[in-house]
C-alpha positions in Angstrom: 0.0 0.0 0.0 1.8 3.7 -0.8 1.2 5.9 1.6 3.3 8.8 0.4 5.6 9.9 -2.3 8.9 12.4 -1.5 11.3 14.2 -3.8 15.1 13.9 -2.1 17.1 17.6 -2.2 20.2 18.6 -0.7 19.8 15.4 1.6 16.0 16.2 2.8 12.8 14.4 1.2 10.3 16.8 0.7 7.0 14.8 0.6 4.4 15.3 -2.3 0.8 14.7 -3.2 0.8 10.8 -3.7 -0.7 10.0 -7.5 -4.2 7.8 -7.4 -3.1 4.9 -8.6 -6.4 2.3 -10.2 -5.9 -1.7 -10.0 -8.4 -3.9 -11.6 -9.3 -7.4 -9.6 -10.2 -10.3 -11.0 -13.3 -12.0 -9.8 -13.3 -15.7 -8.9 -9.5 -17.0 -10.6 -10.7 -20.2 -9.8 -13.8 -20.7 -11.5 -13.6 -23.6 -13.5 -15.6 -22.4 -16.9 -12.7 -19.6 -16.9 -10.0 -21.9 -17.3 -12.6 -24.3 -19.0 -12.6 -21.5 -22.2 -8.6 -20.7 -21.5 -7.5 -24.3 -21.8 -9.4 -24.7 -25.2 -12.5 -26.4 -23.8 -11.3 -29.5 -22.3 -13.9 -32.0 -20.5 -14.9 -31.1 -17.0 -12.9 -34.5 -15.8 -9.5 -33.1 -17.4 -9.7 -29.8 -16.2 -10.6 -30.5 -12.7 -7.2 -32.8 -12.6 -5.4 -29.3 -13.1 -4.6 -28.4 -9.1 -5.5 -25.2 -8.1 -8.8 -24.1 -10.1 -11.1 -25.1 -8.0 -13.7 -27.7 -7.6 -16.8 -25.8 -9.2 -18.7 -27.5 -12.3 -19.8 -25.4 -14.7 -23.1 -25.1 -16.7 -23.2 -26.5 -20.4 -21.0 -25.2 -22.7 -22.3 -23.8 -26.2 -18.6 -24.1 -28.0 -18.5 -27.6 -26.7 -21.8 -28.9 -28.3 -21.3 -27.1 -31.3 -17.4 -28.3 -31.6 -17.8 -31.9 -30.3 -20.9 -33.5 -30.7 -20.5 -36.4 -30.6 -23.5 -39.5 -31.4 -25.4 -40.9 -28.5 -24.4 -45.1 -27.8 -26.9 -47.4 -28.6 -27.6 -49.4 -25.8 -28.3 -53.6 -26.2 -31.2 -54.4 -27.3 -32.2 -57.2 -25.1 -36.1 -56.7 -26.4 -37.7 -59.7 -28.0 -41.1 -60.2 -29.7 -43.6 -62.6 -27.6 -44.4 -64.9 -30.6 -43.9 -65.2 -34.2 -44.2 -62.7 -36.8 -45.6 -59.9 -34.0 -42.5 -58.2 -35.8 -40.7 -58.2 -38.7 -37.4 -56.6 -39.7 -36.9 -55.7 -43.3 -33.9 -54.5 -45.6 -32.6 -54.1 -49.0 -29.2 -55.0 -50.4 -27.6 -54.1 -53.8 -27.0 -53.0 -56.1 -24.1 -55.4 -56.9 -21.8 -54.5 -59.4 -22.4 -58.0 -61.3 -26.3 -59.6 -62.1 -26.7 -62.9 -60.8 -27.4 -66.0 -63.2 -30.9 -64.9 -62.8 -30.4 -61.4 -63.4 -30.8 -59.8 -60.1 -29.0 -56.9 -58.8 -30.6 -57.0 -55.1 -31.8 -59.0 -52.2 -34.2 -58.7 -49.9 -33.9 -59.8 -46.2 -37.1 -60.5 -44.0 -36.2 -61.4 -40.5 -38.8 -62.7 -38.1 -37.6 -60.8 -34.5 -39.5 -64.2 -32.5 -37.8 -67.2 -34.1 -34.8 -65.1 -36.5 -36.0 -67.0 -39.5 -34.6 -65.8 -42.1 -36.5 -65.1 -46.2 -34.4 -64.1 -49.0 -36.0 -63.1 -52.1 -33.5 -61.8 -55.2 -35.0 -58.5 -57.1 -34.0 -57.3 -60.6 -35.6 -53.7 -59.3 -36.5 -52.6 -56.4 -39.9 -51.6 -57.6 -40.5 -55.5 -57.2 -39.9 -54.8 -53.2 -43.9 -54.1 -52.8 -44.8 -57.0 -54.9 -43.0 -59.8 -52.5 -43.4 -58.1 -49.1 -47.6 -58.2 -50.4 -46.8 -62.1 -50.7 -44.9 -62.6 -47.9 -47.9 -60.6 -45.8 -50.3 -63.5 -47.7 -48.1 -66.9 -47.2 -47.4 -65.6 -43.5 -51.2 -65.7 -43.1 -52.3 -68.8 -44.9 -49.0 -71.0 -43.7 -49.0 -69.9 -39.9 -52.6 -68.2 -39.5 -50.7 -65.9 -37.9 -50.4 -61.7 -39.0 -47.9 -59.1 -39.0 -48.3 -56.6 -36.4 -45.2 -54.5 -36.6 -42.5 -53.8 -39.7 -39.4 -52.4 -39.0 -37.3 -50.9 -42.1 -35.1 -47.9 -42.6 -36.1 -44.9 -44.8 -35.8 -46.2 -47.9 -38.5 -45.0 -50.6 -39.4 -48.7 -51.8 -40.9 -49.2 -48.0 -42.1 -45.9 -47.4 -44.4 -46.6 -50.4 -46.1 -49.2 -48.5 -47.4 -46.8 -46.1 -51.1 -46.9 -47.4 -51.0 -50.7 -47.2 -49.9 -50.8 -43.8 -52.4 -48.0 -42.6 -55.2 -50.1 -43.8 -54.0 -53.2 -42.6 -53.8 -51.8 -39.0 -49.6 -52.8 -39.2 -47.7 -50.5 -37.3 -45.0 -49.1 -39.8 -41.7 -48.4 -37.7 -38.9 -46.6 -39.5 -35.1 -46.1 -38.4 -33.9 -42.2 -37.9 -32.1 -40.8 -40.7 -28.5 -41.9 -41.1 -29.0 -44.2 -38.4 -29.0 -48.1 -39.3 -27.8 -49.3 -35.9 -32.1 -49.1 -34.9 -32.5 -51.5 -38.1 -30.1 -53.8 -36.4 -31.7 -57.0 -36.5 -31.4 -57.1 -40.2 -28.1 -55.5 -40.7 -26.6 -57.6 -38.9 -28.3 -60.6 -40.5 -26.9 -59.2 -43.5 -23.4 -59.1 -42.7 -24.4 -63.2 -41.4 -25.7 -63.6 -44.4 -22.8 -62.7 -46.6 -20.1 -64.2 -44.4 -21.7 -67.0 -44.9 -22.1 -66.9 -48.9 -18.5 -65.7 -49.1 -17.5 -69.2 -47.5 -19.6 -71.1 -50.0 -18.4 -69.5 -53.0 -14.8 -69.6 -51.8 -14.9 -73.1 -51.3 -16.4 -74.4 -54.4 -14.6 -71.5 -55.9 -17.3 -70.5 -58.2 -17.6 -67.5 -60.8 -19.4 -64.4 -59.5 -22.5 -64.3 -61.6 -23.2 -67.5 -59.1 -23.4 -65.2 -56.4 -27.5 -65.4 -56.1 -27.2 -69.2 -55.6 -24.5 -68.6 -52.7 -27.1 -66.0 -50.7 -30.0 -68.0 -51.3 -28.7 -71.6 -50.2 -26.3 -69.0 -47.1 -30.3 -68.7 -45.8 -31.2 -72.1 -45.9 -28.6 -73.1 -43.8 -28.9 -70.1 -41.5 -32.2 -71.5 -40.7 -31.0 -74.7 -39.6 -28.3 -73.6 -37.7 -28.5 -73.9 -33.9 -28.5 -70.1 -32.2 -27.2 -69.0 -29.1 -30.5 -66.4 -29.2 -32.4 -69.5 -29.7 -31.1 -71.1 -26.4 -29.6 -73.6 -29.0 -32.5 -73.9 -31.1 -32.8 -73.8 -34.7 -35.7 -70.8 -36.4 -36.6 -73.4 -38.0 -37.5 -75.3 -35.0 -38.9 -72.4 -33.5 -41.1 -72.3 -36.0 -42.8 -75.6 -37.0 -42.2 -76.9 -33.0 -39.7 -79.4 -34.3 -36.0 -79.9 -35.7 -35.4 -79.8 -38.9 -34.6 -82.8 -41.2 -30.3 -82.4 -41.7 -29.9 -85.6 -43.9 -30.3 -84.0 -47.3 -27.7 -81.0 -47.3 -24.6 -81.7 -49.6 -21.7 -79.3 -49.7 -22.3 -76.4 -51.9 -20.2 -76.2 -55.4 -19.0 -79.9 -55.4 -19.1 -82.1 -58.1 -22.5 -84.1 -58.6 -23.7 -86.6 -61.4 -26.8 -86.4 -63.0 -29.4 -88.7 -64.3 -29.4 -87.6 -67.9 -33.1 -88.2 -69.0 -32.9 -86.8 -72.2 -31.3 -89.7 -73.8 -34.4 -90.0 -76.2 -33.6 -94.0 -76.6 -30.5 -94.2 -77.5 -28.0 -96.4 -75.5 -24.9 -95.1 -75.9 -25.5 -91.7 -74.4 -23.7 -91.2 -71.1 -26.9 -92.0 -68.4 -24.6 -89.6 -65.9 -24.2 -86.0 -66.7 -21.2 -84.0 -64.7 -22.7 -81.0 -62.8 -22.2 -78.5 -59.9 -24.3 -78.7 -57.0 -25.4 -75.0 -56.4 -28.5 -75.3 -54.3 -31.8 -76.5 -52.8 -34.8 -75.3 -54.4 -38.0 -74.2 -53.4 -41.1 -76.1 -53.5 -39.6 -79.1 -55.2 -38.3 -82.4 -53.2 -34.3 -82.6 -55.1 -31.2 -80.8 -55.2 -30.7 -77.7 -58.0 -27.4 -78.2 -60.3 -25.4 -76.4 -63.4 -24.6 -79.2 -66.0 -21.2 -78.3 -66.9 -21.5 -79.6 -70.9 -25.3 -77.5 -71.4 -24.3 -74.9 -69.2 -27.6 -74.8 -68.0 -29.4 -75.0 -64.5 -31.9 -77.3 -63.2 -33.7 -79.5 -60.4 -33.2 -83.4 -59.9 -33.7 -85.7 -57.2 -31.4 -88.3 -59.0 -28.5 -87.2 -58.3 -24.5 -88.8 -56.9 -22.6 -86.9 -54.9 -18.8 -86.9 -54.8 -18.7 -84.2 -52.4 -14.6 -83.8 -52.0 -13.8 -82.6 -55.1 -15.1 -78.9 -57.0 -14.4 -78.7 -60.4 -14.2 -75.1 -60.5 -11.4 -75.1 -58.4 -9.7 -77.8 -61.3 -7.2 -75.9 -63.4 -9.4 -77.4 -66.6 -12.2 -79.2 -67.5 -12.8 -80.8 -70.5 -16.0 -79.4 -72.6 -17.5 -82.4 -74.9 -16.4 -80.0 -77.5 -14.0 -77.8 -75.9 -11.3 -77.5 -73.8 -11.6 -74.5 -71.4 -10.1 -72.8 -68.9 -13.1 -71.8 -66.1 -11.0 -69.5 -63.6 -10.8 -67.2 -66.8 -14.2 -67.0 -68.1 -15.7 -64.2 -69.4 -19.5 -64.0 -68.9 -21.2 -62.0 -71.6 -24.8 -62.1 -71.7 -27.0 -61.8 -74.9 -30.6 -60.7 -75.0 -33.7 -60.9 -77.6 -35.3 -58.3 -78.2 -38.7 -60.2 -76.3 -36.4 -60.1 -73.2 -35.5 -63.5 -72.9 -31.5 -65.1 -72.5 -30.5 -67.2 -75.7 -27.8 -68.3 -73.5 -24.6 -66.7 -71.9 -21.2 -66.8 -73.8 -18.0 -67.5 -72.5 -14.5 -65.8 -74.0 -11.5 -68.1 -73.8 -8.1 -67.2 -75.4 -10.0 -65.2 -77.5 -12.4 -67.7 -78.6 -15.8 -67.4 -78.4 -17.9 -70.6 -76.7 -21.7 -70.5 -77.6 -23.2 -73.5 -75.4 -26.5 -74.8 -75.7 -28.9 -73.2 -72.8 -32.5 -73.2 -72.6 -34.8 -70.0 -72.7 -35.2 -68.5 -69.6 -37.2 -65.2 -68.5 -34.5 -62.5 -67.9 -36.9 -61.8 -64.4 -36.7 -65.2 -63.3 -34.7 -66.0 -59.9 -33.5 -69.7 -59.4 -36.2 -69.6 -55.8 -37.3 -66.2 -55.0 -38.5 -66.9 -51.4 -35.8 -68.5 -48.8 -38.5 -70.9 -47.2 -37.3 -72.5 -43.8 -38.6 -76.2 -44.9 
C-alpha cells in the first residue's frame, strides 16, 4: 500500500501529493468455466485434474456442443417379440456391381424378430420390393394363421411406399432415424451373417461371381438350420414348426455331382450320368438344384451322386465335350432378344468365343425367390 511519495534535495525528502493509482481485480480465478474456455475447452474431468482451479462444475458449454458433438451409444437391445411374426425386420441390399445368373442386382432380407427365421428373395428392381413383401404378408397368413403386427425398415423409398398398405391393414410401420441403421439392427446384422456365410460357399467351391444369387439363397437355408445361441440352442426353423429340422439332405455347396441324364431320347450309348455343380436347394420341389457343366444350364433333380470332395471349379481345366476350357478365366457376356429372354450366356476363352447350348429363360426369373425354412 503507498502511503506517500517524497522528492530527495540537498539530503531532505520533501514529501508530495501521492498520484491515485487504479488496480483492476479479477473476480473468482478459480472458476472452473474460466479456465474451461482458456484451456481450449477440455472436459470437465480433465480440467478439474489441473490443481488449483477449484472444484466448481460449470453449466453446459455452447462451443463444446457445437465443436464436439459427438453421437449418442446405442444401448443392447435385449427386447424380443412374444411370438412369431408380431415383428418383422426388413432390408434391401444391392445394387451389386455383377447380375446374378438370374439377373438380379438385389436382395431382400425378411427377419422374423421371435424365431430369427430368415426369407431371401432376389430383385432385378426394387420396384419389385412391394410385390413380395404383399406375398410374404399372404403366405405368413395362410401357412401360420398368424399376422404381421409390426414392420421395422429404414427410410428407404421402396418401404415408405407401403405406407397406405400398412395403414389399412392396421400394421404399425416403424422406420429407423435418418443416417441411423444401428435401430435396423436386426437385419443389418443378419446381412453381414448372411454374406459371411455366402462368401465361405463360394470360396470353397470357388465358383464364378454371376453364381453369387445361388450362394445368398442356399447361405439362408442353412442359417435357418443352424443352432443359435439367441435361440437357447435352437434352430428358427424349429422355433417355428415346434420341431427340428430334417439335416440328412444338405450336400456341400459347389461340389461335383452326377446327373441322371433323361434326355437320352432312346439311345444307348449316351452317357446316363451328366457332370454337374451342385449350387442349391430349391423351393417347393423335393431334389437338389445343379449347373450341367456340358449344357451350361441350371436345373432340379432328385437323381443325383454326390462326390462331395472334389469342385471342379477349383480344377485348373475341364474338358468341354467339344472344348477344352479354362473356367478361372471366363468371361461371362450375356446376350438378349429383343422379347427379353436369355438365348444363353457366352464364354471368351483365349480369344475364342464358346456358344453352349442353354435353354430359354425369363430374364426376371430367380432360381427360388423366397428363402423358405422347410
Amino acid at each position: 500500500m503507498v502511503i506517500g511519495v517524497g522528492k530527495r534535495k540537498d539530503g531532505l525528502y520533501y514529501l508530495c501529493g501521492a498520484q491515485r493509482l487504479q488496480v483492476n481485480k479479477v473476480e473468482n480465478m478459480d472458476c472452473m468455466e474460466l479456465w474451461h474456455k482458456r484451456l481450449g475447452h477440455p472436459s470437465f474431468k480433465v480440467t478439474k485434474l489441473i490443481s488449483g482451479f477449484g472444484k466448481n462444475k460449470f453449466e453446459n458449454c455452447d462451443i463444446c456442443f457445437r465443436a464436439k458433438q459427438c453421437k449418442e451409444k446405442f444401448p443392447i437391445s435385449e427386447q424380443r417379440a412374444s411370438g412369431i411374426f408380431e415383428m418383422i425386420h426388413c432390408d434391401l441390399w444391392g445394387p451389386y456391381k455383377t447380375p446374378s445368373s438370374c439377373g438380379a442386382y438385389y436382395f431382400m432380407t425378411i427377419v422374423d424378430d421371435f424365431s430369427r427365421g430368415v426369407w431371401i428373395y432376389l430383385l432385378v428392381d426394387k420396384k419389385e420390393v412391394s410385390k413380395f413383401l404383399l406375398n410374404f404378408f399372404a403366405l405368413v397368413m395362410r401357412q401360420f394363421n398368424k399376422s404381421v403386427k409390426v414392420f421395422r425398415s429404414d427410410n428407404g423409398t421402396e418401404f415408405l411406399g407401403l405406407k397406405n398398405y400398412f395403414l389399412n391393414q392396421g400394421i404399425i410401420f416403424q422406420t429407423s432415424c435418418v443416417h441411423t441403421p444401428q435401430q435396423n439392427g436386426r437385419v443389418e446384422q443378419k446381412h453381414r451373417h448372411i454374406l459371411n456365410v455366402a462368401r465361405a460357399l463360394r470360396f470353397q467351391g470357388n465358383l464364378p461371381i454371376d453364381f453369387w444369387g445361388e450362394c445368398i439363397l442356399t447361405a439362408g437355408y442353412l442359417i435357418n438350420r443352424v443352432p443359435s445361441k439367441v435361440l437357447n440352442g435352437k434352430t428358427p426353423f424349429e422355433v417355428l414348426y415346434g420341431k427340428p429340422s430334417p439335416l440328412q439332405h444338405l450336400r456341400t455347396f459347389g461340389c461335383l455331382c452326377y446327373a441322371h441324364n433323361k434326355g437320352r431320347q432312346g439311345d444307348k450309348f449316351v452317357p446316363k450320368g451328366k457332370k454337374c455343380i451342385f449350387i442349391g436347394y430349391p423351393y417347393g420341389k423335393k431334389g437338389w438344384k445343379v449347373f450341367d457343366l456340358e449344357t451350361k444350364e441350371s436345373y432340379v433333380s432328385r437323381d443325383i451322386h454326390f462326390i462331395e470332395n472334389v469342385f471342379p471349379f477349383s480344377q485348373p481345366h475341364i474338358e468341354d465335350k467339344d472344348n477344352a476350357w479354362n473356367l478361372p478365366h471366363l468371361t461371362n457376356i450375356s446376350h438378349e432378344d429383343e422379347d427379353g429372354f436369355y438365348r444363353g450366356r457366352s464364354f471368351e476363352v483365349r480369344g475364342a468365343m464358346i456358344q453352349p447350348t442353354q435353354l430359354l429363360r425369363p430374364r426376371m426369373m430367380c432360381p427360388h425367390p423366397l428363402n423358405l425354412p422347410i
